[in-house]
C-alpha positions in Angstrom: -159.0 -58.6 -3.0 -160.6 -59.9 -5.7 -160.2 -63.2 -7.0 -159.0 -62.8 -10.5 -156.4 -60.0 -9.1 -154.8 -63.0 -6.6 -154.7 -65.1 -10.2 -153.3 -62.1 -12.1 -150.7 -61.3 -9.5 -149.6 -65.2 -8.9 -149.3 -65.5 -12.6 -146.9 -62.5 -12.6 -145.0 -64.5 -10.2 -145.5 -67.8 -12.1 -143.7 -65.5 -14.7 -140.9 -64.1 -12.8 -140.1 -67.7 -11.2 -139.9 -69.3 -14.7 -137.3 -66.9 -15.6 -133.7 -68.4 -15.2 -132.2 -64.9 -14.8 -132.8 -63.1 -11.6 -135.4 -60.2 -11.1 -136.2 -58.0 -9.0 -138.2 -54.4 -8.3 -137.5 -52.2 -5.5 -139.3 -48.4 -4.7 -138.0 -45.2 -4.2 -137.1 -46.5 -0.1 -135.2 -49.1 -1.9 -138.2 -51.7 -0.6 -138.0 -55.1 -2.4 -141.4 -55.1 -4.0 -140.9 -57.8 -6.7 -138.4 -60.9 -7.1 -138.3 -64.0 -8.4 -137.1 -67.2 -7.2 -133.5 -67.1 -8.8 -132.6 -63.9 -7.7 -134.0 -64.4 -3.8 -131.8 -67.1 -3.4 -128.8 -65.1 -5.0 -129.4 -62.8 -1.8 -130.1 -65.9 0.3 -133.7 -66.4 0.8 -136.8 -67.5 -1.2 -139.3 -65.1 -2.3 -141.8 -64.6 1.2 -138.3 -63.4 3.0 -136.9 -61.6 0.7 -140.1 -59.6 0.0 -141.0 -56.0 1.7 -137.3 -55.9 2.8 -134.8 -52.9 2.1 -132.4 -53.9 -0.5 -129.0 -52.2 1.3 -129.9 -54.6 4.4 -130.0 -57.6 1.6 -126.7 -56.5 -0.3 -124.9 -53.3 1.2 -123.1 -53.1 -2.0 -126.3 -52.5 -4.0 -126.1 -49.5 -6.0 -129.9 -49.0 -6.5 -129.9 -45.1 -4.6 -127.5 -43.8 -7.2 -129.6 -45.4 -10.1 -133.2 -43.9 -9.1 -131.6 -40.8 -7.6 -130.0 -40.0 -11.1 -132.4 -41.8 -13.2 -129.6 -43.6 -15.5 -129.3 -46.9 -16.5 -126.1 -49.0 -15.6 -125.8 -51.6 -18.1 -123.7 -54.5 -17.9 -122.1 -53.8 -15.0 -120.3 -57.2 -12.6 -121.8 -57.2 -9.0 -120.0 -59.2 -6.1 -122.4 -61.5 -4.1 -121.3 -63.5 -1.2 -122.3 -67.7 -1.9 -121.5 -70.7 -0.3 -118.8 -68.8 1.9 -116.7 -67.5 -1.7 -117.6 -64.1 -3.6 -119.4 -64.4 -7.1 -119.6 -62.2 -9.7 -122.6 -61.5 -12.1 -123.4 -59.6 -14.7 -126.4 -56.7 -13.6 -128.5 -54.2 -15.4 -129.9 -51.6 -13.2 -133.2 -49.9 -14.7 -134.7 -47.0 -13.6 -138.5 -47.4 -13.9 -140.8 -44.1 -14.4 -144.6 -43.4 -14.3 -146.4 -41.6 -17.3 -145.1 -38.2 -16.1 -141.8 -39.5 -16.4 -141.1 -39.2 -12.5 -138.7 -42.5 -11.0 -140.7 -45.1 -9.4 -138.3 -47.4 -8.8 -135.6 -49.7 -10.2 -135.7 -53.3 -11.8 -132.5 -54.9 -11.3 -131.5 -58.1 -13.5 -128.8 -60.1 -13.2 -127.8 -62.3 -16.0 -125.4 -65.4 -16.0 -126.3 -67.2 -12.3 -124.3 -69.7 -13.2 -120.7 -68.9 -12.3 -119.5 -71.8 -14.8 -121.0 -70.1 -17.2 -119.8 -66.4 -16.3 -116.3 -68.0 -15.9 -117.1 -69.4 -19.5 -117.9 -66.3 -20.9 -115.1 -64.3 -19.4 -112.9 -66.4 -20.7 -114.0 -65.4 -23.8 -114.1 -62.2 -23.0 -110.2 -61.9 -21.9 -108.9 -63.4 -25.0 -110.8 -61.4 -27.0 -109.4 -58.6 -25.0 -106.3 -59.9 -25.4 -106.5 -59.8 -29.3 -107.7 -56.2 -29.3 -105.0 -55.0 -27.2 -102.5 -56.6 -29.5 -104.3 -54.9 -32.2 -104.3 -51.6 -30.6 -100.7 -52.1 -30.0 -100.1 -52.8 -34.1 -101.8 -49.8 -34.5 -100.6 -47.2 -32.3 -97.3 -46.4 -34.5 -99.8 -45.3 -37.2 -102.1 -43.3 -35.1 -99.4 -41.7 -33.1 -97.4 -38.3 -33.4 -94.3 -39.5 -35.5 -92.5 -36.3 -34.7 -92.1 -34.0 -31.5 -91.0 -30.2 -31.3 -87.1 -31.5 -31.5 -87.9 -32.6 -34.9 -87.9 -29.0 -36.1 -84.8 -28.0 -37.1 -83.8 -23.8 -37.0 -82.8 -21.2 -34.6 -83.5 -18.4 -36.6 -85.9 -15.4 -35.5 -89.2 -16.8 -37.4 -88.0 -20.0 -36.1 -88.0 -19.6 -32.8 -91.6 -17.7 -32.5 -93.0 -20.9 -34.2 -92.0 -22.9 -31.9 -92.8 -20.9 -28.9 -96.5 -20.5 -30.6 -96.6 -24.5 -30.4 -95.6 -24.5 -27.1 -98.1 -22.2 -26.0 -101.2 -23.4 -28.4 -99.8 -27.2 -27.3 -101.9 -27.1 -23.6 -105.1 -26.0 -24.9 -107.7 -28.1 -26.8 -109.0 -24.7 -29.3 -109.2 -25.4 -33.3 -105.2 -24.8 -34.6 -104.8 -23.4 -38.5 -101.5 -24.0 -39.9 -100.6 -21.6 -42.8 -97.5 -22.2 -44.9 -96.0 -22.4 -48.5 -95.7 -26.1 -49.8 -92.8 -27.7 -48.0 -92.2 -25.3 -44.8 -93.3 -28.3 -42.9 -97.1 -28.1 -42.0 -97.6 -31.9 -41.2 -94.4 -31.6 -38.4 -95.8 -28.3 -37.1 -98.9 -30.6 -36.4 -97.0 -33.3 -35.0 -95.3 -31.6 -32.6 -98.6 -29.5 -31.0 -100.2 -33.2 -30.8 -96.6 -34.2 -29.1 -96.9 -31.5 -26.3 -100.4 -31.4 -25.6 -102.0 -33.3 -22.7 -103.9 -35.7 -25.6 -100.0 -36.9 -26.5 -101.1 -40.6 -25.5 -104.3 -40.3 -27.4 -104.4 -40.7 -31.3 -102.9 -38.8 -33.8 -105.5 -38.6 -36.9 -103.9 -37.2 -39.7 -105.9 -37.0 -42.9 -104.9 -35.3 -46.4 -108.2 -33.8 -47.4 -106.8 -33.6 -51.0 -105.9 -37.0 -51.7 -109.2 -38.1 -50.6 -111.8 -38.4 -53.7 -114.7 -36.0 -53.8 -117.3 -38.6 -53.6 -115.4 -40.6 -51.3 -114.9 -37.8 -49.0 -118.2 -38.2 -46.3 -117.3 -42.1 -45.9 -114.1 -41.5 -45.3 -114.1 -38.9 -42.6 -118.0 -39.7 -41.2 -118.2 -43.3 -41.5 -120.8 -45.4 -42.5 -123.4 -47.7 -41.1 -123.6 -51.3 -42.6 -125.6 -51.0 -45.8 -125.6 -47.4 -46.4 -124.8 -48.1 -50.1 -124.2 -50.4 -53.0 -120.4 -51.4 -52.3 -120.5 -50.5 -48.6 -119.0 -53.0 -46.2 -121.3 -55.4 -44.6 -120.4 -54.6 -41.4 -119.8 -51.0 -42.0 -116.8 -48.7 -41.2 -115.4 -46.3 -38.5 -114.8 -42.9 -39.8 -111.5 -41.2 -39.2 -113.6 -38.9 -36.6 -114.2 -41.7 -34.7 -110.6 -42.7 -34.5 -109.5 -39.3 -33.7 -111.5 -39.4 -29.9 -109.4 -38.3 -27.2 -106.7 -37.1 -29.3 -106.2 -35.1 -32.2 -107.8 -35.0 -35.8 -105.2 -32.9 -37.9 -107.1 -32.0 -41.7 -104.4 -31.2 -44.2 -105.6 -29.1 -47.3 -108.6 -28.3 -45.2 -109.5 -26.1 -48.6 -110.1 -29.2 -50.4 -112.8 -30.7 -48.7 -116.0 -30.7 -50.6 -118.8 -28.5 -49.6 -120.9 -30.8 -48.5 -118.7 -32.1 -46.4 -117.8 -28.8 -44.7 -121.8 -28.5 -43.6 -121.4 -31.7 -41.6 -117.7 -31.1 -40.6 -119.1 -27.8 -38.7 -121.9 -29.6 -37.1 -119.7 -31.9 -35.9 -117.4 -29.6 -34.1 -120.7 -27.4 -33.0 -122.3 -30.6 -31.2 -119.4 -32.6 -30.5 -121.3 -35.9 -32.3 -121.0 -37.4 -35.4 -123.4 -39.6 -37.4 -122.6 -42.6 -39.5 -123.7 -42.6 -43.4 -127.0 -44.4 -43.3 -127.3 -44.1 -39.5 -130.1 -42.9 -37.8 -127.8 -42.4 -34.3 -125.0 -39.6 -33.2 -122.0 -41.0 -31.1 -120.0 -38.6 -29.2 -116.6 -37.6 -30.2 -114.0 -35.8 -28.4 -110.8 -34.5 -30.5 -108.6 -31.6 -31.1 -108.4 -30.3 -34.2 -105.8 -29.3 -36.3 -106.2 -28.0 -39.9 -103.6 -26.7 -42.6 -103.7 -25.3 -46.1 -101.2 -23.4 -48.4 -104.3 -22.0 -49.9 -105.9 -18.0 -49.3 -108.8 -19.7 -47.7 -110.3 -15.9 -47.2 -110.2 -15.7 -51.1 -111.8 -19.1 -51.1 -114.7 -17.7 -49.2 -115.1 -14.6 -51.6 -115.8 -17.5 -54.2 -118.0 -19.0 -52.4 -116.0 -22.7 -52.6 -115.3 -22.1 -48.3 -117.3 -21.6 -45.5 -117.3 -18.7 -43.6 -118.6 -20.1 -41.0 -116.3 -23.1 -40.7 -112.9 -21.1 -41.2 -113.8 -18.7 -38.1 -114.6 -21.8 -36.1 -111.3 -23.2 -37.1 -109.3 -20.3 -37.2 -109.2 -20.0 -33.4 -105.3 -20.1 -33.0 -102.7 -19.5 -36.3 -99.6 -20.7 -36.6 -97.9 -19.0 -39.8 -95.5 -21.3 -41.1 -92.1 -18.4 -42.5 -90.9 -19.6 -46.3 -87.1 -21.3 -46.2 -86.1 -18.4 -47.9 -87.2 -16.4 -44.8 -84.8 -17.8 -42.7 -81.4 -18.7 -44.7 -79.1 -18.9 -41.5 -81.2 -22.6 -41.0 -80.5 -23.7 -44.3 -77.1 -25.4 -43.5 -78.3 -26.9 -40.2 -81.2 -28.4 -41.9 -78.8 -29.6 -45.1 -76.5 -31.0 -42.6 -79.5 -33.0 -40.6 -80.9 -34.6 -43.9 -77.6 -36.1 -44.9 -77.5 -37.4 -41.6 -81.1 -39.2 -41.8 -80.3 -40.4 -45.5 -77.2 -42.0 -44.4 -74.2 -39.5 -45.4 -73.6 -38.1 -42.0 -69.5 -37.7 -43.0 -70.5 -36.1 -45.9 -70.1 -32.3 -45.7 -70.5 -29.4 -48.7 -67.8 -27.1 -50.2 -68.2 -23.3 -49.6 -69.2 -22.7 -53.2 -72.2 -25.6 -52.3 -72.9 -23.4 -49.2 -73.2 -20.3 -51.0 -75.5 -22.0 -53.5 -77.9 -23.2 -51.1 -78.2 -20.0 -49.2 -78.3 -18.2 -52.5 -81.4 -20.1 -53.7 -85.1 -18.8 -53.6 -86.6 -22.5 -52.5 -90.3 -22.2 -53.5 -90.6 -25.8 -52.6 -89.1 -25.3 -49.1 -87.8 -28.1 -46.7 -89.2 -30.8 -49.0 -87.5 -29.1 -52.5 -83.8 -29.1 -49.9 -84.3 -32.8 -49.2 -84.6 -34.0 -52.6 -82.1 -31.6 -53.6 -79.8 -33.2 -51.0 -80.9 -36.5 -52.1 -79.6 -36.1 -55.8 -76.4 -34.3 -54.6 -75.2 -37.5 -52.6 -75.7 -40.0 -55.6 -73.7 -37.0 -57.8 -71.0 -36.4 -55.0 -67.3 -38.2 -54.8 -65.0 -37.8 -52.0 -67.5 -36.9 -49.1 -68.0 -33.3 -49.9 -71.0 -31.9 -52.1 -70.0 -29.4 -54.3 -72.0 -26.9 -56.3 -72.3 -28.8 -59.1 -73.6 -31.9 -57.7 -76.7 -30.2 -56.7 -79.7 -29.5 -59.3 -78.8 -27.4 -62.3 -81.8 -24.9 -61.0 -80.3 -24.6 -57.1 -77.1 -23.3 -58.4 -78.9 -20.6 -60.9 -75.8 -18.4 -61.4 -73.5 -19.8 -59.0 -70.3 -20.3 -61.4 -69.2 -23.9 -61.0 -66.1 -25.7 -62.4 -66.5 -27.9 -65.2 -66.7 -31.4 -64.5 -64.0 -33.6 -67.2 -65.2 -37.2 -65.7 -68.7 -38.6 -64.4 -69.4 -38.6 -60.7 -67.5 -41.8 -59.1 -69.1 -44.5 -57.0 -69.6 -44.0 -53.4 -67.2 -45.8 -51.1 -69.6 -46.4 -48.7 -72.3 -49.0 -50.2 -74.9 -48.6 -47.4 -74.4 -45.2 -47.6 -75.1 -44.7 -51.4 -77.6 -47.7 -51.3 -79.7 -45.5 -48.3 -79.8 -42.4 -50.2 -81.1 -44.5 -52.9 -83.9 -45.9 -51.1 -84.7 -42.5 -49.5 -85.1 -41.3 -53.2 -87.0 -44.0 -53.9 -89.4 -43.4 -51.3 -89.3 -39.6 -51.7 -90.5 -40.2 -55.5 -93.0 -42.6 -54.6 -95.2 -40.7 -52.3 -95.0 -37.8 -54.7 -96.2 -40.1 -57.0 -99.3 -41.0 -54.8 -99.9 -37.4 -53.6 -98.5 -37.8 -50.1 -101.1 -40.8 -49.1 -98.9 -42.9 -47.0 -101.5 -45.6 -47.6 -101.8 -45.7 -51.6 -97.4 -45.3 -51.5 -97.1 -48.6 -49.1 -99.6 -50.1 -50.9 -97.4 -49.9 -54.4 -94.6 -50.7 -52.6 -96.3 -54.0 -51.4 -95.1 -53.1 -47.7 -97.2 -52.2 -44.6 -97.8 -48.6 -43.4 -95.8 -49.2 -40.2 -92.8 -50.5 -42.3 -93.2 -47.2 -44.4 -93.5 -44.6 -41.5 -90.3 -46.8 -40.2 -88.7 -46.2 -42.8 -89.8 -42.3 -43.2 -88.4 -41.5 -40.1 -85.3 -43.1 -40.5 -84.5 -40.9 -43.2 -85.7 -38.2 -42.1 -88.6 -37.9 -44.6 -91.5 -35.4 -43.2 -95.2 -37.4 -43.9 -95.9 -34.9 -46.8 -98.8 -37.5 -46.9 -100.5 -34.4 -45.0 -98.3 -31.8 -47.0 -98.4 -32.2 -50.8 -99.2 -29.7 -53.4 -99.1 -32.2 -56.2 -101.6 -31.4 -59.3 -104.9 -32.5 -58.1 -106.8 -34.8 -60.2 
């Protein structure tokens, strides 16, 4: 052998020895063919004994014939090596190499962190920041969770009953759902409850008012951006709601709001199953269900040309058609009866003249126009029993009412009268902001999880997800 190639190959050694990290090369037989001093005394040798010897006799727990037989890289993985009569652990990258055809020649394994002071160190580390991020995850999960199940919908009438058996069918599948329904008829808890059922119930629950969110805004939002994609972007970027949505399920409300622009990206993304960052030059795999609604003719949309064709067949897998209140009158005093009860004036009950109103009226504005209708008859009310004339002048319509001769008197119970008046309160407010949970909490200088706490208490559905206010 020539000389210079016995000076080339001990400087490669010279090299490998100077390293503090172990390294080492076997073939395709899994024969050491390369290591360096640190790692050949990891496996109990020095470099002459460990050389030309089959890794599995060295460490039987090696997992070098998976790596080259499947040609992926295992990253960061913690290996088990027996030392001074006690079992370490190390941190190991496994590396397939390949020739210039692209066949697997081998692997390079490295381990990092030989010293186990420092691994125990850095674990350390690594636990409490573990710690923190589970306690995060924990703060987190009552906002990124199905607030509502199937229970939650109130009515045994005929439409009734064949929604909810469509959400318990559609529920065990993972195919696009489209939610159709007047303002009100509860879109957002039709959502929540597929979500509730399905087998992604422990994953995330995404929900997103595509109206609410502005225009320019939009791609950020939803995609995510990389760190110094633009002017007033966040140093260290952002996760997209996409993101947040893997493994569970992404539900768009007002899908017929989103931009155009956005839809081109939106279908790429359910087409490949990847989504890419603002400024990024990488695609990172996503894995949700998803969910849409709108209130909106979104086949008259496309005939204008402001909707994809192409995106509302790919959502439009599975409908769910959400029937008007007025469609189903015999719920009407179930579903009156179960508000008062979540705004605090369970004894409360209504006259039959209150009754007759109520099933008497049209209700463009659905559920959500009977819970704010509700809401100003208990602060109207005396003596535990809504009349006709406590509720909104345009609910009674031509319903004759007696004339009131003295103003409403004060309710008897103060934590009753004192709920209803926060529920109000909190009703007005997200109208206010549109539905966007985020925007109301933030005026109200409380936290989102306070706010859905609150919500559900009283029985107030997210119309976060459900609003038909005038649009900006």
């Amino acid at each position: 052998m020539p000389e210079e190639w016995n000076n080339s190959e001990q400087l490669y050694q010279n090299v490998l020895d100077a390293l503090p990290e172990g390294v080492l090369y076997c073939d395709t037989d899994f024969i050491v063919r390369k290591v360096n001093k640190c790692y050949a005394s990891l496996l109990g040798g020095d470099v002459k004994t460990i050389l030309g010897r089959p890794l599995p006799d060295l460490n039987p727990l090696t997992r070098a014939p998976l790596v080259i037989k499947h040609g992926r890289p295992e990253m960061g993985d913690l290996c088990t090596l027996p030392l001074f009569g006690d079992n370490y652990k190390f941190v190991v990258n496994r590396i397939p190499v390949r020739d210039g055809d692209g066949a697997v020649t081998g692997m390079v394994s490295h381990i990092l962190f030989t010293d186990p002071a420092e691994l125990r160190e850095l674990t350390r580390k690594i636990d409490f920041l573990a710690k923190k991020l589970k306690s995060y995850n924990r703060s987190l999960k009552p906002e990124r969770s199905a607030h509502y199940d199937i229970e939650s919908i109130i009515g045994e009438s005929a439409p009734m009953r064949a929604v909810k058996g469509l959400i318990r069918s559609y529920a065990a599948g993972s195919h696009p759902v489209l939610i159709l329904g007047k303002t009100g008829t509860g879109k957002e808890l039709t959502a929540h409850a597929l979500h509730a059922l399905s087998s992604r119930a422990a994953g995330p629950f995404i929900s997103i008012n595509c109206a609410a969110i502005p225009k320019e805004l939009f791609e950020a939002e939803l995609f995510g951006y990389a760190p110094g994609a633009f002017s007033d972007a966040r140093k260290e970027g952002k996760i997209g709601q996409m993101e947040l949505a893997n493994g569970g399920t992404l539900f768009l409300d007002e899908i017929g709001d989103i931009p155009l622009h956005a839809q081109v990206k939106l279908l790429r993304v359910l087409e490949e199953k990847r989504i890419t960052r603002l400024g990024d030059v990488s695609g990172r795999e996503v894995d949700f269900r998803l969910i849409t609604a709108t209130n909106r003719d979104l086949q008259d949309m496309i005939s204008q040309e402001s909707f994809r064709e192409d995106l509302y067949y790919r959502i439009n897998t599975l409908t769910i058609r959400l029937p008007p209140l007025r469609a189903r009158t015999e719920d009407i005093l179930p579903l009156a009866r179960q508000i008062l009860s979540k705004i605090g004036c369970a004894t409360a009950d209504f006259t039959d003249q209150a009754v007759r109103a109520l099933e008497a009226y049209s209700w463009p504005g659905n559920v959500r126009q009977l819970f704010n209708s509700l809401v100003h008859a208990t602060l109207h009310q005396s003596g535990g029993r809504i009349d006709a004339g406590d509720l909104p002048a345009e609910v009674t319509g031509n319903v004759r009412m007696p004339e009131r001769h003295s103003p409403p008197q004060r309710h008897h119970d103060l934590a009753a009268w004192l709920s209803a008046q926060e529920a109000g309160f909190l009703t007005a407010a997200l109208q206010e902001n549109q539905g966007n949970v985020t925007a109301t909490a933030r005026q109200l200088g409380i936290s989102r999880v306070t706010l859905y706490a609150k919500l559900k208490k009283y029985g107030i559905p997210q119309f976060a997800a459900d609003t038909d206010a005038p649009k900006p």
